[in-house]
C-alpha positions in Angstrom: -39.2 -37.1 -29.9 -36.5 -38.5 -31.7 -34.0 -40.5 -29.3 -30.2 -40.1 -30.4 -27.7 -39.8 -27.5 -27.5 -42.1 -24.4 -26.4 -40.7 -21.0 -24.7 -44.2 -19.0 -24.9 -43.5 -15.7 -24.1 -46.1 -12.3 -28.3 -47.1 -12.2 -29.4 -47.4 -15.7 -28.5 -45.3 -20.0 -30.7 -42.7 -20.0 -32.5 -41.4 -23.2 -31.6 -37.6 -23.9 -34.4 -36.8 -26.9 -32.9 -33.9 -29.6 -33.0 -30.2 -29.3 -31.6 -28.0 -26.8 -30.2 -29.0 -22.9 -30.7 -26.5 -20.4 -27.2 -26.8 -18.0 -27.6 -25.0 -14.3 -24.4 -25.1 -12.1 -25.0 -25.6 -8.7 -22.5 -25.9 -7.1 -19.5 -23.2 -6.5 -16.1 -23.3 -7.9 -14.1 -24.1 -4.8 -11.8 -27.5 -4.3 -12.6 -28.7 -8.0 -10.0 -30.1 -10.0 -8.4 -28.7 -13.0 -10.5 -30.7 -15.6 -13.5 -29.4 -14.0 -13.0 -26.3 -13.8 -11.6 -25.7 -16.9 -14.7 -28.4 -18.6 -17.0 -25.6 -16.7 -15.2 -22.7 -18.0 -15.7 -23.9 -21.5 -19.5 -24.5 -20.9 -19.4 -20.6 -20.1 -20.4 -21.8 -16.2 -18.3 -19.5 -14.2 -20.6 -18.7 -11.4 -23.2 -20.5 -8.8 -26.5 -20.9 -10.2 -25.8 -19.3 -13.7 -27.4 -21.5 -17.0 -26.4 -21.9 -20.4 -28.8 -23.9 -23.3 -26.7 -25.5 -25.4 -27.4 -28.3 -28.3 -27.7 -31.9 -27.8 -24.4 -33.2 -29.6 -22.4 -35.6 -28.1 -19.4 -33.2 -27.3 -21.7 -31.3 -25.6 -22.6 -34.9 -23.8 -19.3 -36.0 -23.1 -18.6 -32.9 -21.0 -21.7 -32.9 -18.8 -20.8 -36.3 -18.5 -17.5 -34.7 -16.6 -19.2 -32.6 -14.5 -22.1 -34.0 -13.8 -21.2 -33.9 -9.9 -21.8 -30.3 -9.9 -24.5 -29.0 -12.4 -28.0 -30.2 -13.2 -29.6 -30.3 -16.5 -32.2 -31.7 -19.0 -34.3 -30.7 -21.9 -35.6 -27.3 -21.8 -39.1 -26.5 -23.7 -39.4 -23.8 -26.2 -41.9 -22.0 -23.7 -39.8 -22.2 -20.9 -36.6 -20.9 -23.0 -38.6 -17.5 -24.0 -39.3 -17.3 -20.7 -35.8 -17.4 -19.9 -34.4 -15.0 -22.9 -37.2 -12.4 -22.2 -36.7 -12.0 -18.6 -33.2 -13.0 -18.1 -31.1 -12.5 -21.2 -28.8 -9.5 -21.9 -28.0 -7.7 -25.1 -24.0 -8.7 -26.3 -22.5 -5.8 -26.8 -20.1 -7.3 -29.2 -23.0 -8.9 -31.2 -25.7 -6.3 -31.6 -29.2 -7.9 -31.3 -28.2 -10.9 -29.8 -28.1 -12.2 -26.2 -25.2 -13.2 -24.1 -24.9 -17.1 -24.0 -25.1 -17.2 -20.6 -28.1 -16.1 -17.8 -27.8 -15.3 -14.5 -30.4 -17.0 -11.9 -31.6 -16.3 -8.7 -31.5 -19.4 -5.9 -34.4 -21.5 -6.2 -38.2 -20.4 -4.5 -38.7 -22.5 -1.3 -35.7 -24.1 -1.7 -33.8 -26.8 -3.8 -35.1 -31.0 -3.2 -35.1 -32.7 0.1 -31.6 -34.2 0.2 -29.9 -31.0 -0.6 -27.1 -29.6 -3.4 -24.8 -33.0 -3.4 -26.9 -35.8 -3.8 -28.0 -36.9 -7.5 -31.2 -36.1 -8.7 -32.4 -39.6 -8.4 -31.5 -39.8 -5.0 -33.9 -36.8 -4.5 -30.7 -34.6 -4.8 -30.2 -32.0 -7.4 -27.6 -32.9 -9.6 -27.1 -34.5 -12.5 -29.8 -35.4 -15.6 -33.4 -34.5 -14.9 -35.3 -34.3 -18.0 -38.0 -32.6 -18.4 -38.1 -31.6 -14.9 -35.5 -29.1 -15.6 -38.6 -26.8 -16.7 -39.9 -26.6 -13.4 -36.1 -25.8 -11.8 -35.8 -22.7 -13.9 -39.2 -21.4 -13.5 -38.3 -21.3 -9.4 -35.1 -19.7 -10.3 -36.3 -16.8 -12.2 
């Protein structure tokens, strides 16, 4: 895979590969700032545990950059994002044929990590980037 955007976080730039980001929010709307909140509502997060896919571009970077304290996300696979249209996705009824933008989850299957909803993922947390690993994330939440 191609590598074309950086992600510079506190430990170490990580390599986000093109295609499509899976972005879960994970934490609810409550004491968040403005910015946030209104950087969430653009993403089309409004509620806990609901994920978008959205292209890798680095506007679309810059604002998980923002709210990175509150969502998880990484590269989802074209297997995994069938999986998610087909048993998640709702028909627009603006845009006939077409799916909302958005899906709706269920909490994770046994659970989320160890450390719990506000710890970073490589703190054996949840949020923030997770690669690949977001895969697994969904498939719980289904």
């Amino acid at each position: 895979m191609e590598k074309i955007n950086k992600i510079e976080t506190k430990a170490k730039p990580v390599d986000i590969p093109k295609g499509k980001i899976a972005v879960i929010l994970i934490r609810g709307l409550i004491n968040m700032t403005g910015k946030v909140v209104d950087t969430l509502s653009m993403l089309r997060l409004r509620k806990k545990h609901t994920c978008v896919v959205l292209e890798n571009n680095p506007t679309n970077i810059g604002m998980l950059k923002k709210v990175k304290d509150y969502v998880t996300y990484g590269e989802i696979d074209d297997a995994t994002l069938k999986e998610l249209v087909s048993k998640r996705g709702k028909e627009d009824p603006n845009n006939k044929g077409k799916t909302k933008p958005f899906f709706a989850l269920h909490p994770p299957v046994g659970g989320f990590e160890r450390k719990g909803i506000k710890k970073a993922f490589t703190q054996k947390g949840v949020l923030g980037y997770r690669g690949a690993k977001i895969n697994d994330l969904i498939k719980k939440m289904l």
